[in-house]
C-alpha atoms as a printed R data frame, in Angstrom:
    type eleno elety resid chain resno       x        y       z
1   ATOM     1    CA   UNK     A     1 108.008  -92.613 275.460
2   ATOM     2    CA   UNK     A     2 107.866  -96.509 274.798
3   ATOM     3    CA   UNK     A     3 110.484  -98.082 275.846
4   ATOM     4    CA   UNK     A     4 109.255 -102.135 275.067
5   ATOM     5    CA   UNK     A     5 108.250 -103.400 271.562
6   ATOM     6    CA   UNK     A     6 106.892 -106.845 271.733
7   ATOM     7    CA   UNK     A     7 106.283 -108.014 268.141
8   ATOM     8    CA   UNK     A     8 105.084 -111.815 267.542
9   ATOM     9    CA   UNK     A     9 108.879 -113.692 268.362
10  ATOM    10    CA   UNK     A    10 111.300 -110.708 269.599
11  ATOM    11    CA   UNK     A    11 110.873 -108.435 272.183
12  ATOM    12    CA   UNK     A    12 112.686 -104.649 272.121
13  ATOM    13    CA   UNK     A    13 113.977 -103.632 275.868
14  ATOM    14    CA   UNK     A    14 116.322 -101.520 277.213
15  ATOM    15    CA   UNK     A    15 119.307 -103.718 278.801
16  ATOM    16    CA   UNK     A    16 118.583 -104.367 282.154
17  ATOM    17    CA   UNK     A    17 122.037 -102.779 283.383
18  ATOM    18    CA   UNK     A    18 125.887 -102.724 281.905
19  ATOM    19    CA   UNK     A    19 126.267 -106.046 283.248
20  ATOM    20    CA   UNK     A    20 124.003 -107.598 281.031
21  ATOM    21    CA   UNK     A    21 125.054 -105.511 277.822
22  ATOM    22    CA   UNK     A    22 128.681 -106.596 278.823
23  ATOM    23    CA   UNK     A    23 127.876 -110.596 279.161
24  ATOM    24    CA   UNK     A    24 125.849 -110.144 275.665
25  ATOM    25    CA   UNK     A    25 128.265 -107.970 274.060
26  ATOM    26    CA   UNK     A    26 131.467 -109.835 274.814
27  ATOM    27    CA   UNK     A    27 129.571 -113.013 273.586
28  ATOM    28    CA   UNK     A    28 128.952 -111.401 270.478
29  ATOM    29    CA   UNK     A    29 132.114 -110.212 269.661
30  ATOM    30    CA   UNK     A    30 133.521 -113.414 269.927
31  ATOM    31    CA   UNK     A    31 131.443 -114.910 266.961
32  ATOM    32    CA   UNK     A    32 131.779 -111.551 264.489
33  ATOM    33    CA   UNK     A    33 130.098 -111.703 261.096
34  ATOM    34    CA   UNK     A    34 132.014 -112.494 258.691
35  ATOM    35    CA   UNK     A    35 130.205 -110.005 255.914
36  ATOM    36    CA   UNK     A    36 131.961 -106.781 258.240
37  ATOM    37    CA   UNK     A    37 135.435 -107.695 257.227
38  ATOM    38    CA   UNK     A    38 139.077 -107.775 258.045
39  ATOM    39    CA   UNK     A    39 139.253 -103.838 259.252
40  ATOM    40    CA   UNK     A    40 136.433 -104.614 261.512
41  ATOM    41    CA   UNK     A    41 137.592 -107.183 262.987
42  ATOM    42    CA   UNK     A    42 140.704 -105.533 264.034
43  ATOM    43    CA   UNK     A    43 139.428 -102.761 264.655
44  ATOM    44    CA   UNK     A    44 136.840 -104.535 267.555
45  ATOM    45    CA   UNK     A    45 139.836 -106.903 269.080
46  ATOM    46    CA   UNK     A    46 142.128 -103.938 269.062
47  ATOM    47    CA   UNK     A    47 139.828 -102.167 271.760
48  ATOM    48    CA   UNK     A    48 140.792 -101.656 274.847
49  ATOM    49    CA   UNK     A    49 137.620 -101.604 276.375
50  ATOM    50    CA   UNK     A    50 133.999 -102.288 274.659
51  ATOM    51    CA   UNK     A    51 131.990  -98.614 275.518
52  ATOM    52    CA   UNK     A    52 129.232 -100.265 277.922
53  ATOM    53    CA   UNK     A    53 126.965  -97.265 277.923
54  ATOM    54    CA   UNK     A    54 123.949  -98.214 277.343
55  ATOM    55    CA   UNK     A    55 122.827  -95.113 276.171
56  ATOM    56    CA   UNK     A    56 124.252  -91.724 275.302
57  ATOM    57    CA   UNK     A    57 122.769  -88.537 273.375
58  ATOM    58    CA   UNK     A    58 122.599  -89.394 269.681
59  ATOM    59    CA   UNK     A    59 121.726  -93.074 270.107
60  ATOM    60    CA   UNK     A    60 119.875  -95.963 272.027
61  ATOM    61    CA   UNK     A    61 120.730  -99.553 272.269
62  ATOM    62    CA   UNK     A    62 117.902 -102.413 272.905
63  ATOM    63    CA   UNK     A    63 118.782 -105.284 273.425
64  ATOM    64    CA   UNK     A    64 116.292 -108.140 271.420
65  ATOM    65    CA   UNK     A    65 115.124 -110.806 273.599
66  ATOM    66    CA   UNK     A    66 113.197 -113.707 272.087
67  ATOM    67    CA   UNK     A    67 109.976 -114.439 273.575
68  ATOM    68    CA   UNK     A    68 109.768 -118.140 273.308
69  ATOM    69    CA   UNK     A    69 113.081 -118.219 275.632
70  ATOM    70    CA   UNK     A    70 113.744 -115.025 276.972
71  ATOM    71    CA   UNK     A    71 117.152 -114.869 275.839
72  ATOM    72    CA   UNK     A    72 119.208 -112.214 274.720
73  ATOM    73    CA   UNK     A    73 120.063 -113.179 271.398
74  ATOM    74    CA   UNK     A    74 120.997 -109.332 270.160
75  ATOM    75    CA   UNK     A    75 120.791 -105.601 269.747
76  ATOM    76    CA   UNK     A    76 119.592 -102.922 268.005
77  ATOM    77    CA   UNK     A    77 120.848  -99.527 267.875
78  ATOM    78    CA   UNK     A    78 118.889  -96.952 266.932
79  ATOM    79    CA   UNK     A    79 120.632  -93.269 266.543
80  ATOM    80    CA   UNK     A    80 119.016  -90.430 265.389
81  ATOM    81    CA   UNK     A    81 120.858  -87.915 263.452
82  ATOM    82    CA   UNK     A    82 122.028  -84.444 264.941
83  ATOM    83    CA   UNK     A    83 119.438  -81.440 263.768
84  ATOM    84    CA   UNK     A    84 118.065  -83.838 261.257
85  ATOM    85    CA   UNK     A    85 115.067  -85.184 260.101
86  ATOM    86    CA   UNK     A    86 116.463  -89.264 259.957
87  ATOM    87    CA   UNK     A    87 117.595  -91.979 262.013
88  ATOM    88    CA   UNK     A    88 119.490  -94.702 261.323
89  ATOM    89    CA   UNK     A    89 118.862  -98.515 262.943
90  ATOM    90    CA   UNK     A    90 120.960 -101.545 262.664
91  ATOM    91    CA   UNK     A    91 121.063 -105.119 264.186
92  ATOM    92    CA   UNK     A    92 123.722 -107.500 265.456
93  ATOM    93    CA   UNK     A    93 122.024 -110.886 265.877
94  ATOM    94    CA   UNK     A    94 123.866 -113.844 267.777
95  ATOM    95    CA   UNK     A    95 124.738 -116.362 264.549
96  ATOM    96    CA   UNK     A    96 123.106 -119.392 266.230
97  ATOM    97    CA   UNK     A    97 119.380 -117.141 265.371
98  ATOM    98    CA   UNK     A    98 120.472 -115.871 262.005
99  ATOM    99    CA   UNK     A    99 118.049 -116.788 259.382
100 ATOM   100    CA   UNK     A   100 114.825 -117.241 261.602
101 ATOM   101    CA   UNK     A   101 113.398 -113.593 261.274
102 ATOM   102    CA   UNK     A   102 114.353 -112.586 264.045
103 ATOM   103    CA   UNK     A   103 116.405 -109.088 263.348
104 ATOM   104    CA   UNK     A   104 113.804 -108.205 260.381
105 ATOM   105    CA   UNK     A   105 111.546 -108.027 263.306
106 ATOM   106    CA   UNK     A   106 113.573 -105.920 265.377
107 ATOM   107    CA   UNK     A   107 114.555 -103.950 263.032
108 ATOM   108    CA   UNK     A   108 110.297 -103.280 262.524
109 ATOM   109    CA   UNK     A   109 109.893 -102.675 266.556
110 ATOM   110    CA   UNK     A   110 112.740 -100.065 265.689
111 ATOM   111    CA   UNK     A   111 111.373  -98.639 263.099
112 ATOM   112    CA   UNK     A   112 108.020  -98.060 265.344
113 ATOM   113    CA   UNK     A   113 109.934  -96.452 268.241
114 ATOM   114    CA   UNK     A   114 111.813  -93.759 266.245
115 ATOM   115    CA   UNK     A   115 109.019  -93.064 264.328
116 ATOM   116    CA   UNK     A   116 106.658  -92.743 267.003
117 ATOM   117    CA   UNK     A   117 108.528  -90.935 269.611
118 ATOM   118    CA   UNK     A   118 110.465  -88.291 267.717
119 ATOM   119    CA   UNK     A   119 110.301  -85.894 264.814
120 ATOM   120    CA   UNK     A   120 111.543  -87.572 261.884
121 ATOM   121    CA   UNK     A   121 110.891  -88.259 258.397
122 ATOM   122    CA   UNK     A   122 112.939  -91.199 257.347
123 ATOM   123    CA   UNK     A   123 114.970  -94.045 259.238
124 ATOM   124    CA   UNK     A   124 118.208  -95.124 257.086
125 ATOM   125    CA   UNK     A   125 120.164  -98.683 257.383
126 ATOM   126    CA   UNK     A   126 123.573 -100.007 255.516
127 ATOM   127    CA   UNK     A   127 124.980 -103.220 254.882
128 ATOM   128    CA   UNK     A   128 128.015 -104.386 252.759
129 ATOM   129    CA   UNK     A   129 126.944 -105.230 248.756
130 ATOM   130    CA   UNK     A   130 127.850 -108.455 249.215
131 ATOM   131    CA   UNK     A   131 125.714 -109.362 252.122
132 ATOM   132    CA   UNK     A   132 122.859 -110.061 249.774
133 ATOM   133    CA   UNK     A   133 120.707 -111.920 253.007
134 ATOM   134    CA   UNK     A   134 120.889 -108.141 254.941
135 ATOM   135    CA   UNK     A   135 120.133 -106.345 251.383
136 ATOM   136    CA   UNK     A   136 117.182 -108.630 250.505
137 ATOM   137    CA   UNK     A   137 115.850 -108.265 254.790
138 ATOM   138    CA   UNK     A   138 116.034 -104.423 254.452
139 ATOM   139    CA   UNK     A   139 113.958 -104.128 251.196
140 ATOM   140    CA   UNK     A   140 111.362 -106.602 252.420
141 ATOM   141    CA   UNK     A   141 110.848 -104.463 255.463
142 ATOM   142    CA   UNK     A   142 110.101 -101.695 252.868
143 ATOM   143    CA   UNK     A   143 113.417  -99.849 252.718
144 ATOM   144    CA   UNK     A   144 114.697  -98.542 249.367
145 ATOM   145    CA   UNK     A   145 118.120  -98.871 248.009
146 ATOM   146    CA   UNK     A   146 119.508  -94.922 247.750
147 ATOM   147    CA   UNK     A   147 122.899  -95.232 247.119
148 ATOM   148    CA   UNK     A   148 126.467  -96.922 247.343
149 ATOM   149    CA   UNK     A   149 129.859  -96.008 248.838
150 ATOM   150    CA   UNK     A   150 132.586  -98.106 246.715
151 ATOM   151    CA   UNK     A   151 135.222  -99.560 248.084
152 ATOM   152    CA   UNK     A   152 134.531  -98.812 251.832
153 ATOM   153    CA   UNK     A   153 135.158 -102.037 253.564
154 ATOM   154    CA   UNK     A   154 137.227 -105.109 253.133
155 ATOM   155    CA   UNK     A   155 136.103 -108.179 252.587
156 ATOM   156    CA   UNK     A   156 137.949 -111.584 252.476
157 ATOM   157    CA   UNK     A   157 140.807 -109.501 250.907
158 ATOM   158    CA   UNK     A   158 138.856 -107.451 248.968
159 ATOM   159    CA   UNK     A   159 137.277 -103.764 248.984
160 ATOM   160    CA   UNK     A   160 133.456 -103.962 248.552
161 ATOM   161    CA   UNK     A   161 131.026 -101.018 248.668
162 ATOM   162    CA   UNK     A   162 128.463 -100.241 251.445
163 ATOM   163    CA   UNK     A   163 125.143  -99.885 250.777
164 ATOM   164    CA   UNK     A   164 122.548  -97.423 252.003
165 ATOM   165    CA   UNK     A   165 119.124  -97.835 252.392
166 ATOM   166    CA   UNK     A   166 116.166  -95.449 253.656
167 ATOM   167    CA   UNK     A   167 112.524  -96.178 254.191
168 ATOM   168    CA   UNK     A   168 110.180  -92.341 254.737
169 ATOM   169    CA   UNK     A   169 107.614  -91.900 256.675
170 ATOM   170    CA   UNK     A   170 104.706  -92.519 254.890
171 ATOM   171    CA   UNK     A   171 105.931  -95.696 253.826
172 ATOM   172    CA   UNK     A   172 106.199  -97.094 257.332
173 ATOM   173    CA   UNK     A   173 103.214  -95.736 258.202
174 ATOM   174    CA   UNK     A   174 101.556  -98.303 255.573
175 ATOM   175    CA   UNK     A   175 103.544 -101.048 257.457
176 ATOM   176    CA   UNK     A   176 101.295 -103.790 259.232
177 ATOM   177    CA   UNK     A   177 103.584 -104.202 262.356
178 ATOM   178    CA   UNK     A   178 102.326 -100.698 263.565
179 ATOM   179    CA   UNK     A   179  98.498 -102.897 263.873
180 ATOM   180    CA   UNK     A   180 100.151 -105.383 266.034
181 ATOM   181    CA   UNK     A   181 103.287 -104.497 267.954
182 ATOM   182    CA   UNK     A   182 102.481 -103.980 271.785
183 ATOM   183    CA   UNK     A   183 104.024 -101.127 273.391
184 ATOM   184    CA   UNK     A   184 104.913 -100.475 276.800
């Protein structure tokens, strides 16, 4: 099984150990995105204690490293569904490398390792409906809009819907990243 993605400006790893999860993760939860909402946000602070496993049955957590600098600048998980043919993948970027490609890239070295190391047919992702950057990332990356769950979250006092998206097999197999992603 793969375990490293390196694609042309992020890198897919395992965390080196909980120490390094913890240092990213408590970073990152300091500087929330604002598109997750109120709930989430109290729902994060209100934790005792962030779960620092860095991996457990139904899921794995990489942490994206950019290769220009080496630094940690986010994760993806990737958890695959129980006796089913689908995954799902999402990314939490640091907000000082939002909007430089970064997660659409990750989310791509993702896509490879679930698709080449286990038996599935599809990979799904969601995002809120009115985080129109995420929406417009997923279906450039080749993922199709398959439905909506209204009023889910709330947003800046607001309920908005969540959005899912899925991308099959055969459509990732089309993708160009599988040409030039090194593995190992």
């Amino acid at each position: 099984m793969h375990v490293v993605y390196t694609g042309e400006q992020v890198r897919l790893r395992p965390f080196r150990d909980a120490d390094e999860l913890w240092k990213f993760s408590s970073r990152q939860f300091i500087t929330l995105s604002d598109f997750w909402g109120d709930d989430w946000h109290r729902a994060i602070k209100s934790r005792k204690r962030f779960g620092n496993s860095i991996t457990h049955d139904a899921a794995e957590r990489f942490c994206i490293e950019r290769r220009d600098s080496g630094e940690a600048i986010g994760w993806v998980s990737a958890v695959l569904g129980t006796y089913q043919l689908a995954a799902s993948v999402g990314t939490e970027i640091l907000r000082e490398h939002w909007h430089l490609g970064f997660g659409r890239e990750a989310k791509l070295l993702s896509m490879c390792h679930l698709f080449e190391n286990f038996a599935i047919e599809s990979v799904w992702a969601d995002t809120l409906s009115v985080h129109t950057r995420a929406r417009a990332g997923l279906e450039a990356l080749g993922f199709r809009h398959v439905g909506t769950i209204p009023c889910s979250f709330r947003f800046r006092g607001t309920r908005v819907a969540r959005v899912k998206y899925q991308i099959m097999r055969e459509d990732w197999e089309k993708l160009p990243i599988r040409q030039s992603v090194r593995r190992g």
